[in-house]
N, C-alpha and C positions, 0 to 999 in steps of 0.2 A: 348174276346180273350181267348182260350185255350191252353196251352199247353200242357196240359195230354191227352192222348187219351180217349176216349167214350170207354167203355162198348162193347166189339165186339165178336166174336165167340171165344170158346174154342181155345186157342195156340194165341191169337192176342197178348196181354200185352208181354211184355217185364218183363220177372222176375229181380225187384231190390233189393230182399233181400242179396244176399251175398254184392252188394255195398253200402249197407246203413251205415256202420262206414266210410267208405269213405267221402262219400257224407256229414256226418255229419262232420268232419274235413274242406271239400271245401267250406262250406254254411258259410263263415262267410264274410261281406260284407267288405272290405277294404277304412274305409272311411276316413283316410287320405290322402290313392294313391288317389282315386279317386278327392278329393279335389284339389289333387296337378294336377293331369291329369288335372282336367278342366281348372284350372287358367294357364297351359300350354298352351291351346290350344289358350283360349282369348289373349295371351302375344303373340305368335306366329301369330295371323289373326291379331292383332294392329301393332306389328313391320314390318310385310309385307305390311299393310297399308300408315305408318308413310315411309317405306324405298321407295316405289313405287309413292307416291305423291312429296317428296324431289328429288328422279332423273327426274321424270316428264319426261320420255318416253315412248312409246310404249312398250316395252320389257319388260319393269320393271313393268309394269301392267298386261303385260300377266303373267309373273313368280310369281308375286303377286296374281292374281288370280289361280292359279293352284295351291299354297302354301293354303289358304284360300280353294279351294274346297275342298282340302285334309282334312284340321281340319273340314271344315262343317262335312262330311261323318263321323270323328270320334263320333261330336256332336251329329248327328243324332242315332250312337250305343250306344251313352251314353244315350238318350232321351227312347230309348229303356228298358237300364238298370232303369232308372228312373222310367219307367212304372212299372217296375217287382216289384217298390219297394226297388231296388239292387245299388241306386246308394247311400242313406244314409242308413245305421239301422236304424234311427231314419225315421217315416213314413212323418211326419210334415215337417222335413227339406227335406227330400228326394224331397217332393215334389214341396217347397217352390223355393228351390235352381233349380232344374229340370226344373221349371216355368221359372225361371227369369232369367239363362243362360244358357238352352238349348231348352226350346220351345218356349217360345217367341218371340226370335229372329227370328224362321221360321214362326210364327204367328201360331202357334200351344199350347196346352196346355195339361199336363200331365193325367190331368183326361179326358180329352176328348180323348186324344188317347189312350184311354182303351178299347174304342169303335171300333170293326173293321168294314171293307165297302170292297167291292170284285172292285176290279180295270178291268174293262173290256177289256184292252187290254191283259192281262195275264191271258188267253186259249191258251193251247198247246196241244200237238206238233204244229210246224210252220215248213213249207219247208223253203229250205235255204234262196229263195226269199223273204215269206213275214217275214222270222227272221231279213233278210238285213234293209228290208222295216221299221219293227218294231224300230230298233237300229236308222236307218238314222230318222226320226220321231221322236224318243227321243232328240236322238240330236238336232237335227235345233226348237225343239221345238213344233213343227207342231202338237202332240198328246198331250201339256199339260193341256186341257182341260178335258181328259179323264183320268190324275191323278189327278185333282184338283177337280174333278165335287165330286167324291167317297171321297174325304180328307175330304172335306169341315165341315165333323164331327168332326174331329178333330181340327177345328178353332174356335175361342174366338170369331173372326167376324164373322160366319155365325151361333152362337149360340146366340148372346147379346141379339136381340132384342126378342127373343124366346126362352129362354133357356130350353121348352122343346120339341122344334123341332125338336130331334132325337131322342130323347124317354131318354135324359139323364137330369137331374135336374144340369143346369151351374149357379151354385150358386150366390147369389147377390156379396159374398165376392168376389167370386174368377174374376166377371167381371170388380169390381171395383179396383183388383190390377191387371186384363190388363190395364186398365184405366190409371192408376197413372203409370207403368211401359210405354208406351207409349208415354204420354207427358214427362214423363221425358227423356226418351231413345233418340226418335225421334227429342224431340224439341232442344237437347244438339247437334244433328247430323245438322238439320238443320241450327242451327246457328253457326254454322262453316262456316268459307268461303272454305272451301273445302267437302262442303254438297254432292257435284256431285258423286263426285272421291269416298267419304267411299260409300257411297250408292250404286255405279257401282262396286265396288270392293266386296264385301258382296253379293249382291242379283243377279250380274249375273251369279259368280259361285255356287252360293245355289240352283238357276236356271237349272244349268248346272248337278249338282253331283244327286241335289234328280231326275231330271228327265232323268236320264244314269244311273249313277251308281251303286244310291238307286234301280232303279229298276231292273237292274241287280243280285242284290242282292235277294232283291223280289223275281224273278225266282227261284230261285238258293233253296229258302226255303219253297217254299208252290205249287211248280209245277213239273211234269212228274216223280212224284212218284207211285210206285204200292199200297202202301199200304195195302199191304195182310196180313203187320205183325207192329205191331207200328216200328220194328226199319226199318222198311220202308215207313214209313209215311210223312217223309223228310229228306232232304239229311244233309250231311254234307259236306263241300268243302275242302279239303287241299289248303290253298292260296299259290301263287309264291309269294314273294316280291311285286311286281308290285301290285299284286290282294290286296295282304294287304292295301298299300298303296292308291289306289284308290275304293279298292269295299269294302272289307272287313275286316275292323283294328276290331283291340280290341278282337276277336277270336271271333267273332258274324258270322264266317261263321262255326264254332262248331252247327251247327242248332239243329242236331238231340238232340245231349249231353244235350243242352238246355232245348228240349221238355222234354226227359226221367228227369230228373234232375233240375227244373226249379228254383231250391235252389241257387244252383251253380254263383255265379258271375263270371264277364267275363272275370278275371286274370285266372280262373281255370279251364276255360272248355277244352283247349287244353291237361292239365296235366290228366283229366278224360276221353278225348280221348283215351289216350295214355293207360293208364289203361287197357278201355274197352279194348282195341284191343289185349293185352298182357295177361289180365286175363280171357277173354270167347272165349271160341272157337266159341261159337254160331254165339257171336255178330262181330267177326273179319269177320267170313262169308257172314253174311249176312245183314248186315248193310251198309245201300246208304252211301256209303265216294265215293268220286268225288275227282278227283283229279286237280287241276285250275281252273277260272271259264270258262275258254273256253270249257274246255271239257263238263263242264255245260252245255253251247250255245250246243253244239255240242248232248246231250243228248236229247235238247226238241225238234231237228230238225228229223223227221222220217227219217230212212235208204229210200233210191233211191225203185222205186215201191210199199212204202205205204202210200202213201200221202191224202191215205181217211183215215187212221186213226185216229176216236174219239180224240177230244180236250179234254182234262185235264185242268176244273177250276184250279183257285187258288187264291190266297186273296192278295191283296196289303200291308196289316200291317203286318209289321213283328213280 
């Protein structure tokens, strides 16, 4: 995974010397907040659990489930921060902690999602049809195949029994505390008499968020950029509410700020937005900021009579 830019023609980099005292102020990692974040979010998907099985109706399982996809998605931006390294200072716990409540629980694991895989359904531009198409397909499920097939790197189980199947060394250690975190995790779940209920609650909106709203997300940060100049090389999203809440918390739609600045933790990138835009003329110009993610959607669909217009890869890791 990169986020600095390659080496490109004279005027492509993105000059950061005047932001460098900046940026050295922002780079400091918050690992109390974050500590307290994550034990948030677990306390918030247990009490939506605990409250949705005790009324035991249908309503309460939907509102349970939507509360739960919401913190997945956050988990999912934290698992991100994890990767960078950015979720402890300390590299060991970062990791440790990152493993054992934010990847594991999607069956994913920190060192492996270091690893990125190009998702083939994210080629764009898309006419408005097959954008419809694409979204209805995430939804009902119908295409999770074709995020799962490209992930599958980033799993504990499709590296165990080979752990140099993808060209990455999954360490004896690191298999052996999926191992143990499993039997222990799983086997406390199943022996619940309400084994169903947490399981249904957890995994169909985990279901639900990484294949909608993850990958909306996706879009949003490695597709139908120009890239003629790094600070176009992906976008950055202004979020509504809404957007936060469901596509992009924690200011993980700050994409660009990320790439220029990969120091920066995710409390700061919105304050170094605001920065950019106020102290460079350059970059207030010409820097992809998007404003919701709809307008997003609305950017990788070609304008009405160009619909032969070349597809734009783009990579499923964020």
């Amino acid at each position: 995974m990169e986020d600095i830019a390659q080496e490109r023609g004279p005027g492509y980099r993105y000059s950061r010397r005047a932001t460098l005292p900046l940026i050295r102020q922002l780079s400091v990692v918050p690992n109390w907040r974050n500590a307290l974040l994550l034990a948030l979010q677990w306390a918030v998907m247990i009490a939506a659990c605990v409250i949705a099985i005790r009324v035991d109706r249908w309503p309460a399982y939907l509102i349970a489930g939507i509360v739960i996809g919401t913190r997945i998605q956050v988990l999912a931006v934290m698992m991100h921060e994890a990767c960078h390294g950015m979720l402890f200072s300390n590299r060991r716990i970062n990791d440790l902690i990152g493993d054992l409540f934010v990847a594991y629980p999607f069956a994913l694991s920190v060192d492996l999602y270091r690893a990125a895989r190009k998702d083939s359904d994210q080629d764009f531009p898309k006419d408005g049809r097959a954008m419809a198409v694409l979204l209805l397909r995430s939804l009902t499920g119908v295409n999770y195949y074709r995020v799962a097939r490209p992930a599958r790197v980033w799993s504990p189980l499709a590296n165990f029994h080979n752990p140099m199947r993808f060209g990455f060394d999954f360490r004896l250690a690191l298999r052996v505390r999926y191992v143990v975190w499993v039997l222990l995790v799983y086997g406390v779940i199943l022996w619940s008499p309400w084994r169903w209920q947490i399981l249904g609650l957890f995994l169909v909106p985990q279901f639900l968020w990484m294949n909608v709203f993850n990958r909306i997300r996706a879009m949003a940060e490695h597709n139908g950029v120009t890239d003629e100049s790094e600070i176009r090389g992906t976008r950055t999203v202004i979020p509504t509410l809404i957007d936060r809440i469901l596509i992009g918390p924690l200011n993980v739609s700050y994409h660009l700020e990320h790439h220029l600045f990969p120091s920066v933790p995710w409390h700061n990138l919105r304050r170094l937005h605001r920065h950019l835009m106020a102290s460079d003329p350059l970059y207030a110009r010409d820097a992809h900021v998007t404003r919701g993610y709809w307008a997003m959607i609305r950017e990788l669909m070609p304008p009405p009579g160009d619909r032969n217009r070349r597809a734009v890869p783009g990579e499923a890791n964020p």
